[in-house]
N, C-alpha and C positions, 0 to 999 in steps of 0.2 A: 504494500500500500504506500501511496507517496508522501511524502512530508509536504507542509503545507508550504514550504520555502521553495520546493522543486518547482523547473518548469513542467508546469503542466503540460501542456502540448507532447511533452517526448514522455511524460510518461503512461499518457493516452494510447501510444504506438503503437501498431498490433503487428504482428506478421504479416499480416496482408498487404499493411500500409508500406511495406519493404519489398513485396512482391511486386505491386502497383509500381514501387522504383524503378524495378527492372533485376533485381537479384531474383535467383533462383530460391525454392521452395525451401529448400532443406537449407540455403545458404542465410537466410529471412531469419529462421525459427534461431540461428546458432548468433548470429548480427542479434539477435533481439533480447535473447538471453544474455548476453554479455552487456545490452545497456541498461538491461534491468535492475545489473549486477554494480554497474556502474553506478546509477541510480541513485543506491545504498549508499552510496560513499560520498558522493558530494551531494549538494545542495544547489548554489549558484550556478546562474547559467555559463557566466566567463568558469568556473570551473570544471564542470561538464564540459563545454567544450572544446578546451583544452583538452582533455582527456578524450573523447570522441574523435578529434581530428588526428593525435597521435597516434594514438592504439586500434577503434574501430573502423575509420575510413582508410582508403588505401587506392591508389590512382585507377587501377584495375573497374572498381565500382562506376559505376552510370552516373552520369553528371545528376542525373535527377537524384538519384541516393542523396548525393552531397548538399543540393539544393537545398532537401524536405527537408536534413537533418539540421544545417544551420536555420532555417527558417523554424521550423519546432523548437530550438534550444533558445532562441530570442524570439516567438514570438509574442512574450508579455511581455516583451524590452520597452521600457517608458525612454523613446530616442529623444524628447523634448525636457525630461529630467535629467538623465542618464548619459546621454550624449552619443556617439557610434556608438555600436557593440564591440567591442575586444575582439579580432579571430587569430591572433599569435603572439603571443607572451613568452620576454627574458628569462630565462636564467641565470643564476650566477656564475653557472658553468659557459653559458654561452658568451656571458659579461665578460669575462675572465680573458677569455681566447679574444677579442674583438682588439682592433686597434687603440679606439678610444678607453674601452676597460683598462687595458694595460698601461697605457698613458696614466688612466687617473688612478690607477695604483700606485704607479713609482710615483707619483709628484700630486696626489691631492691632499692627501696630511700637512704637504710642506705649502700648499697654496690656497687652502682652503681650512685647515686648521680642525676647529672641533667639529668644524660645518661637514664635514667630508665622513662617512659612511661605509659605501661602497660605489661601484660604480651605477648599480640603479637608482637606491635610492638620493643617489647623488648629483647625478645627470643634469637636473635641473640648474641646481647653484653650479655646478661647472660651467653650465652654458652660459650665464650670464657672466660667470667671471670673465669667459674667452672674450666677451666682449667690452665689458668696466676693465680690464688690462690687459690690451693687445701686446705690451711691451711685454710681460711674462709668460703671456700662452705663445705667443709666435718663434721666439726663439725655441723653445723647447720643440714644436711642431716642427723647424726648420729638420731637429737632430733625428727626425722619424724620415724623413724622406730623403730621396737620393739630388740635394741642390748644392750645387757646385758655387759657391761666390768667389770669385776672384779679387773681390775689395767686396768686406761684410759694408751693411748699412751704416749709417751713423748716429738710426736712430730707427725706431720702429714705424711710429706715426707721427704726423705734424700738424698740426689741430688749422681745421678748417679756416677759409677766409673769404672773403667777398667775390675775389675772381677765383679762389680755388673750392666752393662747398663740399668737396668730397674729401677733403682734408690729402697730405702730401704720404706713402708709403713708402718707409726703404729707402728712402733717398741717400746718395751717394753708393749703394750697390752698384756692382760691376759683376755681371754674368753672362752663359749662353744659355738660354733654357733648352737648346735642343743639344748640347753639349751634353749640358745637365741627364740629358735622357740615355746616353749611351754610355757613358763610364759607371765602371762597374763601383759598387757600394759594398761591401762584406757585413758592414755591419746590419745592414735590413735584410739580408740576407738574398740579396742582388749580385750576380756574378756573368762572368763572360759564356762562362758554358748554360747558366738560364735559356730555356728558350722564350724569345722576344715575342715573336710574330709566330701562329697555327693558322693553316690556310687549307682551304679544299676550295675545288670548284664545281660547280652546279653536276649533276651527270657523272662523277666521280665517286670513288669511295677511299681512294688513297688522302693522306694528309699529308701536307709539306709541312717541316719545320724550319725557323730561319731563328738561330741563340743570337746574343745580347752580342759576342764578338762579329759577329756573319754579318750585322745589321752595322755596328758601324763601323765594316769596310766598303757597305753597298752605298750606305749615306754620305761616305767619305771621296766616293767615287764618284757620285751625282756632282758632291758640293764640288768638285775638283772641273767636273764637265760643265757647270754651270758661269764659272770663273773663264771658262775656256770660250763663251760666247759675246764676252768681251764688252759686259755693261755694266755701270755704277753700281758701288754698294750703297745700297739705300732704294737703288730700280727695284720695282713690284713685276711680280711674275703672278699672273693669275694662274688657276689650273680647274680645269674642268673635266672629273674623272668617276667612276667610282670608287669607292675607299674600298681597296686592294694594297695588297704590298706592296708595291712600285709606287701608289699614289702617298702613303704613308712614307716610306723612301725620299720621295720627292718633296715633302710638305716638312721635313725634317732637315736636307741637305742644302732647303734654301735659306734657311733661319739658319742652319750653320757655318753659312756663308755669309752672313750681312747682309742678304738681302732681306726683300720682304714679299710675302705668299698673301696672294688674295683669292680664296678659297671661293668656288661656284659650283652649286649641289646642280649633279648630274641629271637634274628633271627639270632641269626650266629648258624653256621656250629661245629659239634664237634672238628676239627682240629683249627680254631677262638678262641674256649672255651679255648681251651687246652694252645694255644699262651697265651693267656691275665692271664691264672693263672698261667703260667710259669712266664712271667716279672713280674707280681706282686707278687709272692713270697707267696700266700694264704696258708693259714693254715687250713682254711676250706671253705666252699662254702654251702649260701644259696639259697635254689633253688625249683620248683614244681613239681609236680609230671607229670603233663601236661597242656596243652593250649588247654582251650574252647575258639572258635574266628569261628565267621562266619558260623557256626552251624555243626563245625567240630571237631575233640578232635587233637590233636598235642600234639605228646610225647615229653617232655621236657629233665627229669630224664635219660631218654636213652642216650640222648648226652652229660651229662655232666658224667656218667657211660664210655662212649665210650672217652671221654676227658683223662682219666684216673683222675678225681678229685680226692682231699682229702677228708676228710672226709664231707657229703653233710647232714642240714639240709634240710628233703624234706617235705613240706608245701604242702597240699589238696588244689586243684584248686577249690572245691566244697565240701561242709558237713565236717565233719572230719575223713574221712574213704582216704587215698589213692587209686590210682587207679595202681600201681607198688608195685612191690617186691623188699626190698632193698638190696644193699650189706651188709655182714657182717660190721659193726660198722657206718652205716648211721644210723643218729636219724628223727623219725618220731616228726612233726612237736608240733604233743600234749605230746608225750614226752618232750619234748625239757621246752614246756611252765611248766609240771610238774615239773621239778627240783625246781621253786621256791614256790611249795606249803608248805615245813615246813618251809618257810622265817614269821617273824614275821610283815612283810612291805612289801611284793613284789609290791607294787605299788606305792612305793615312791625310788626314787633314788637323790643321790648326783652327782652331772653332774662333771665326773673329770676334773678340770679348766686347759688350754695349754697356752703356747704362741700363739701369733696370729700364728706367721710361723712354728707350728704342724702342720705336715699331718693329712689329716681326710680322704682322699679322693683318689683314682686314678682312671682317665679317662683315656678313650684312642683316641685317633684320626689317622685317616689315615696318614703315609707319601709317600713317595714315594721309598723309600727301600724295601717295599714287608713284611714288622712290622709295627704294629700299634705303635704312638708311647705311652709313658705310661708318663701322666703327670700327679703330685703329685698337689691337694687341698691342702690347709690350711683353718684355722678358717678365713682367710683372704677374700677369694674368695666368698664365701655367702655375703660379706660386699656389694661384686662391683655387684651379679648375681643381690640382689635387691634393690640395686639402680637404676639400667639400668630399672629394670621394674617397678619402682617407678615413675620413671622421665620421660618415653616415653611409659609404657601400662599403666599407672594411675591404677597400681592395689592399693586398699585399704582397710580397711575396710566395709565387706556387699557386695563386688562382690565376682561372680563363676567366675570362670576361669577354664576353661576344654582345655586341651591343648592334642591330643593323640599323645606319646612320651613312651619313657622307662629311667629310669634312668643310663642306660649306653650313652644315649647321655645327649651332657650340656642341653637342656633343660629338662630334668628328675628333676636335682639338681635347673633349675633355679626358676622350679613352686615349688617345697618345698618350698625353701628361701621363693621366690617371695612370695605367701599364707600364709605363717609362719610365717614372720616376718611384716608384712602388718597390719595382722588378716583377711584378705580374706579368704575364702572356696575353696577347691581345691576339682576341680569335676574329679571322675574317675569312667571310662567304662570298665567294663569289658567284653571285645568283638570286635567287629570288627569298627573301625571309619568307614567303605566303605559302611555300611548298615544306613538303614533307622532308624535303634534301636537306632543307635548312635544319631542321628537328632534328635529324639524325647527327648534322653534324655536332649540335649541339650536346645527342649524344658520343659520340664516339671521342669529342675535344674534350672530356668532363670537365665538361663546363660547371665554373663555380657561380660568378656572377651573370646572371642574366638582363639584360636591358629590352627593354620592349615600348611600342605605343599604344595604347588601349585600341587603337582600329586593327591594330597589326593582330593584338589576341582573338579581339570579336573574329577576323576571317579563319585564325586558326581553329576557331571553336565551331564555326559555321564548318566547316568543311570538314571536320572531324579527321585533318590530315595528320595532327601528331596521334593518332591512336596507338598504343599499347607501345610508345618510345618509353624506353630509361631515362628518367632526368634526375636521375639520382644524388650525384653530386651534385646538383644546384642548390647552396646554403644561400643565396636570397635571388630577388629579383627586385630592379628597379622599373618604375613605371615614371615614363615624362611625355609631355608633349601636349597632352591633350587631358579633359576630364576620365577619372574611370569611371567605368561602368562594372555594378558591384558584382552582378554576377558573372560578368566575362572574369575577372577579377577571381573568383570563387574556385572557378572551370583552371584559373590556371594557378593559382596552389595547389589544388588536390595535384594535376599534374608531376607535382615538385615535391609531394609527399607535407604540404603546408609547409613551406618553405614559408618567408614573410615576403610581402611586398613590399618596398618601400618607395614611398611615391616622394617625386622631386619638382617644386616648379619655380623655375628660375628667368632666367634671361640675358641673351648673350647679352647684352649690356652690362651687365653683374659680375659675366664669366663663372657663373656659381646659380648653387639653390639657394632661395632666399627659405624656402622652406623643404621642410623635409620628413623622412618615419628615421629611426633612433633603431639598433637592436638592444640600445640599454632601456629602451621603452615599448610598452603593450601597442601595437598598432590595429588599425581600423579601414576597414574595406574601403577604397576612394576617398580617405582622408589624411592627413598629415597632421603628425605627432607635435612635432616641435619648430621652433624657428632653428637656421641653420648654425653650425657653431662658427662664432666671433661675427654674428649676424644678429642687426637689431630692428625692429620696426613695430612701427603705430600701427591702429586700426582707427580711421577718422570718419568723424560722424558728419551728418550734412553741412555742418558749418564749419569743419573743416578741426573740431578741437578732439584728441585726441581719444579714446575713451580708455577705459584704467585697462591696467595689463592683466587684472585677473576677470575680466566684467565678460560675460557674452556679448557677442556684439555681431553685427553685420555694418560692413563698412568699405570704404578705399583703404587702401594697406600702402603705408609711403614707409621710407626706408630711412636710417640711419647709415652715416658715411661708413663703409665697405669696403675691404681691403678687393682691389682685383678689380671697381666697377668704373663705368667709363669718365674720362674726365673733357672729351671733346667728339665733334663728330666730323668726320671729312666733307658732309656735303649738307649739313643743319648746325641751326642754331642751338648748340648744346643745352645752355643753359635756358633759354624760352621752354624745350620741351620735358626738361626734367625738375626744373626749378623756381621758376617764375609762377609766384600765387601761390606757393606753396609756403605753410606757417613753419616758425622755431619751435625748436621740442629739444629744451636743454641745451640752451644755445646756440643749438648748429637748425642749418636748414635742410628741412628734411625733403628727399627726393620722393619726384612722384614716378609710379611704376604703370599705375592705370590699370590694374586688377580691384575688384567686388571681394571680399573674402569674409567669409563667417569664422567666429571663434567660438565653439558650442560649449555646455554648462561643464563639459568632462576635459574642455581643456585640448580636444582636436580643432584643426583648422580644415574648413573647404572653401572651394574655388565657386565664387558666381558670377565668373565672366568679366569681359571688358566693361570700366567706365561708359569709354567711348564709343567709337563705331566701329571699332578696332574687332576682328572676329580671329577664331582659331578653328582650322579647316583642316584634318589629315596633321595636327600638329605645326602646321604652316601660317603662320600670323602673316593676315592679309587686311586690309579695309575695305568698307559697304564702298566705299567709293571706286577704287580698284572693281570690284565684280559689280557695280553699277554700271562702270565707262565700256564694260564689254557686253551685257545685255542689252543694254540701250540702242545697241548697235544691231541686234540680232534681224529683227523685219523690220522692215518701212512702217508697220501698222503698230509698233510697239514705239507711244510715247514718251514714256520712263518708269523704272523700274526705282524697288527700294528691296536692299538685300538684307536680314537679318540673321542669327544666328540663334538655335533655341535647343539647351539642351533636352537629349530623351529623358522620358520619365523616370528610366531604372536608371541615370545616370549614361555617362559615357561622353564619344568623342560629341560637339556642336554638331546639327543638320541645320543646311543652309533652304532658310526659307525666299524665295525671289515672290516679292508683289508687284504685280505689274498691271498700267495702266495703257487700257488698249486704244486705238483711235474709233473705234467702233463704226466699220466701215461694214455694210451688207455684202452678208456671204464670205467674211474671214472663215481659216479653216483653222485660224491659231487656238487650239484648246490650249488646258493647264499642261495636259499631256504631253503634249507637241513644244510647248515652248521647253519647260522642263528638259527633253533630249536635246533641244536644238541649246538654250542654254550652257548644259553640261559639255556639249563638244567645244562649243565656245570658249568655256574657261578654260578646259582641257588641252585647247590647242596655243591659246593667247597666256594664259595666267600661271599654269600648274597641272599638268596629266594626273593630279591625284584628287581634283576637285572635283565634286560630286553634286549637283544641285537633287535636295530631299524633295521642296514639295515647291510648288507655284500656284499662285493663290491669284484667282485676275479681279481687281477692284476700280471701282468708278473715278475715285481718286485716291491720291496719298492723304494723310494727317499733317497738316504745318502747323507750325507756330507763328506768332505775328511777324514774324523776321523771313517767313515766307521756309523758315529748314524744315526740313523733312522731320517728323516726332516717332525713328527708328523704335525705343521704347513705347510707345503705345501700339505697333505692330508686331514688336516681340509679345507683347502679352496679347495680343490676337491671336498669333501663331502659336504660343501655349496653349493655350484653349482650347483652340482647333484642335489641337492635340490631345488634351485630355478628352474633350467629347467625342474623336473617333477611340479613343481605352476604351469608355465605357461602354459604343456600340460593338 
């Protein structure tokens, strides 16, 4: 009989209700006995299931199994008291082994005094100290990772000022970060014989391995041929690839050269291409000949032909034969490597040493001008990328990490660092993450850390293609890019035997998560534990004042100065978009980010979208205005359009809702239907191949405000609606 403390729900369960899951008769009755038994022993639901997801669920079981079970075991969870429900919980064993646990072993008695515990119940006060004294948590972080200073700092931090808000880091350091990434370290236990870089390609079962020595005689060789093309150290070389070994090679050998790499993710559009080597100012571009993915070829070289590039090293997607014709004065990629065959060392290089605040780097991020905007790296930014994933993915030494990304977005640059300066292995696929080949390799690499995007699981889930893989060695998984969605979420722990997830949301601007999940803390399906460590921030109310750090709240989320985050922009006004109109909060001015975020009663953070008109599509930050200037365009009978963003009910990636206003001429044959597909090729071909339009809704007109703008938020809450009232039917 149950205690009156149990969840009732699970202890209602019958065999049948196990049968109904999809487990077999005899396998129902022996599941149902053991959680009977279970039962007896705990009370609460986080304790139950805890104990549920270790001992009775097991990957093999039917996603339904795992559904009914978490949903029985919280569902008299009061979420408006209570806050998420817990689905994976620290131990002190697992405290113990983590980066950060070990850290605040040896050094939290001596920094933290009587305050200091252990590392769970500790976590907290640690995290604010890393922040109230960067001077003491940074050095000590410095001695955990593999950074090379050639002239140490002079000082940690330099307190903010009128042209500098973001306060001054490290000043007077002298480093190479990609230096930094190839000499060996003993003491983290980083060496030449490690292996660097795990690679398979699509339609393969063999793995290639490339150790820590191998990798920088290939980088030493790039840096040496790149020297040999006979332009300025400070010239920007763009490169347009996918992140492959050679592409990571390349994105390494030019930062260790003095120049500087300006990274463009291998899915945009020739007109994209064309943009991002304009603001960056390229002097050349490296790039492929094409893309094998999904058992398809995809011409690469054409678009960046059609871009009007400069001069393009084009690199063999496969063997060393291209698969294009190139123009007049592009070099073929084994030319390229020849130039340093009469070298008497081409596999030794001198890494040109910069101040920390050298460029190394431009990324680009969406804003909301219809330009991406073009933010400049320094030596500095690798400092904070692998920290962040030092401190909350525990990469280290002796893990894989496969994360599928391109190095035109920040996490391309954050798994280099991350892996490079760790001494982790950094697993790359070349192919498609949405197939089965990816899963495998994921087994067969054992893989430790897993990176993913919530669209990327939902297709894994829909197509039921990782069925009955090993993912055994994966001790976590992180999630970035987009909202989760809880049960896609659910489908890929059981996977991992309840591995944790740990969700991260940042912004290359930051070079870092501003937020993050902890293994020294209990985490929550599509939520975030904590703010990130030596990271601070508000949550501000409509009037812009702060609300208390322990209050529930729903708010804009602004930031506190940041070691790693941007101090200019190459083609905006830095300071207009980050800091203007924005209030003091303990002297300093605090940065706006332009995210919605909830702080709930238990003390997790979620995400509720952009401020602005700003949307997130496939993980890709774009503006209503952007996918306005291309629908607009779609037919002659198509007035103008307003685009919105609305997340699903159960959570997950944003669906783009498009409203549009027709000319209303007799006998159009534009339904919602019709414009919808025609839409979706549009952005597809102009904006991003991964953009998807969800629904198209046709109305007599938009909603303005007296200024004549369009009132984006009173159409998002149309387009919710619409959507709760097709749930219900």
């Amino acid at each position: 009989m149950s205690q009156p403390h149990e969840p009732k729900a699970v202890a209602a369960i019958s065999p049948d209700d196990l049968v109904a899951c999809g487990l077999p008769l005899h396998e129902a009755h022996v599941f149902h006995r053991r959680l009977q038994e279970t039962l007896r022993e705990v009370g609460s639901a986080p304790a139950l299931w805890r104990i549920v997801s270790k001992e009775l669920l097991h990957p093999k079981h039917p996603h339904e199994l795992h559904r009914f079970m978490y949903n029985s075991v919280y569902k008299d969870w009061d979420h408006e008291r209570q806050g998420p429900p817990p689905i994976w919980f620290p131990t002190q064993e697992i405290a113990w082994t983590t980066n950060l646990g070990r850290f605040m072993e040896a050094h939290g008695r001596k920094l933290l005094g009587s305050l200091y515990y252990d590392p769970i119940e500790s976590y907290t006060i640690m995290q604010k100290f890393s922040v109230d004294h960067p001077e003491l948590y940074w050095p000590l972080v410095f001695n955990e990772l593999s950074i090379h200073f050639h002239a140490q700092p002079s000082s940690i931090f330099v307190n903010p000022t009128a042209l500098c808000p973001a306060g001054t880091w490290l000043p007077g350091a002298v480093l190479n970060a990609a230096e930094s990434c190839l000499l060996p370290r003993p003491s983290i236990g980083k060496s030449d014989a490690n292996n660097a870089i795990i690679v398979r390609h699509e339609g393969s079962k063999s793995i290639r391995m490339m150790t820590y020595a191998e990798l920088r005689s290939s980088v030493s060789q790039v840096a040496n041929a790149v020297d040999g093309l006979g332009f300025r150290k400070g010239d920007v070389f763009a490169i347009d690839m996918p992140m492959n070994i050679n592409s990571v090679i390349i994105y390494l050998a030019v930062i260790l050269a003095g120049y500087i790499i300006a990274p463009i993710a291998d899915s945009f559009s020739a007109p994209e291409i064309a943009t991002r080597i304009r603001i960056s100012k390229a002097k050349a571009i490296f790039t492929q000949d094409v893309i094998c993915r999904g058992g398809r070829t995809l011409t690469l070289y054409s678009r960046i032909v059609e871009a009007n590039s400069p001069m393009a090293i084009v690199v063999p997607a496969s063997g060393d034969s291209l698969q294009v014709i190139l123009r007049t004065g592009d070099v073929p990629w084994e030319k390229f490597l020849a130039s340093t065959n009469a070298m008497s060392r081409p596999w030794h290089y001198e890494a040109i040493q910069q101040p920390i605040e050298a460029c190394t780097s431009i990324l680009f991020s969406s804003g909301t001008s219809g330009e991406p905007k073009a933010i400049p790296y320094s030596h500095l930014q690798p400092i904070r990328l692998v920290e962040d994933a030092w401190a909350h993915l525990d990469v280290k030494a002796g893990d894989v990490m496969i994360f599928p990304t391109n190095l035109g977005w920040m996490v391309g640059p954050l798994l280099v660092y991350s892996c490079f300066l760790t001494g982790a292995t950094l697993g790359l696929y070349n192919g498609s993450p949405l197939d089965r080949g990816f899963g495998e390799f994921v087994q067969d690499a054992g893989t430790t850390i897993l990176g993913t995007v919530p669209s990327m699981v939902k297709s894994w889930r829909k197509s039921n293609c990782m069925e009955s893989l090993d993912w055994s060695t994966i001790r976590l998984i992180c999630s970035t890019g987009e909202a989760s969605n809880v049960d896609d979420d659910l489908w890929l722990m059981a996977k991992a035997f309840y591995k944790p997830v740990i969700e991260a949301c940042g912004g290359t601007e930051l070079a870092a998560a501003f937020l993050h999940g902890s293994l020294l803390q209990p985490q929550a399906l599509g939520a975030f534990s904590t703010p990130s460590m030596a990271t601070s921030f508000v949550i501000l109310d409509d009037h812009h004042v702060p609300y208390p750090d322990n209050q529930p709240c729903l708010g804009e989320l602004a930031l506190m100065p940041t070691l790693g985050e941007s101090h200019t922009l190459l083609n905006a006004d830095h300071n207009k978009i980050y800091y203007e109109g924005m209030p003091l909060y303990n002297g300093m001015r605090l940065r706006r980010h332009g995210d919605m975020f909830e702080r709930t009663v238990s003390g997790f953070y979620k995400s509720h979208g952009r401020v602005d008109d700003t949307m997130n599509l496939g993980g890709i930050k774009t503006s209503a205005v952007d996918i306005e200037r291309v629908c607009n365009k779609a037919n002659k009978d198509v007035i103008e359009t307003a685009a919105v963003a609305v997340p699903p009910a159960m959570g997950g990636p944003d669906q783009l809702f498009i409203f549009v206003v027709l000319a209303g001429i007799t006998g159009t044959q534009l339904t919602a239907e019709v414009l919808k597909e025609t839409f979706t090729k549009l952005l597809k071909a102009e904006l991003n191949p991964y953009f998807k339009v969800g629904s198209v809704v046709i109305v007599n007109e938009l909603p303005r405000t007296a200024t004549n703008k369009i009132m984006r938020r009173v159409l998002r809450s149309q387009a919710i609606n619409a959507q709760k009232l097709r749930n219900r039917l």
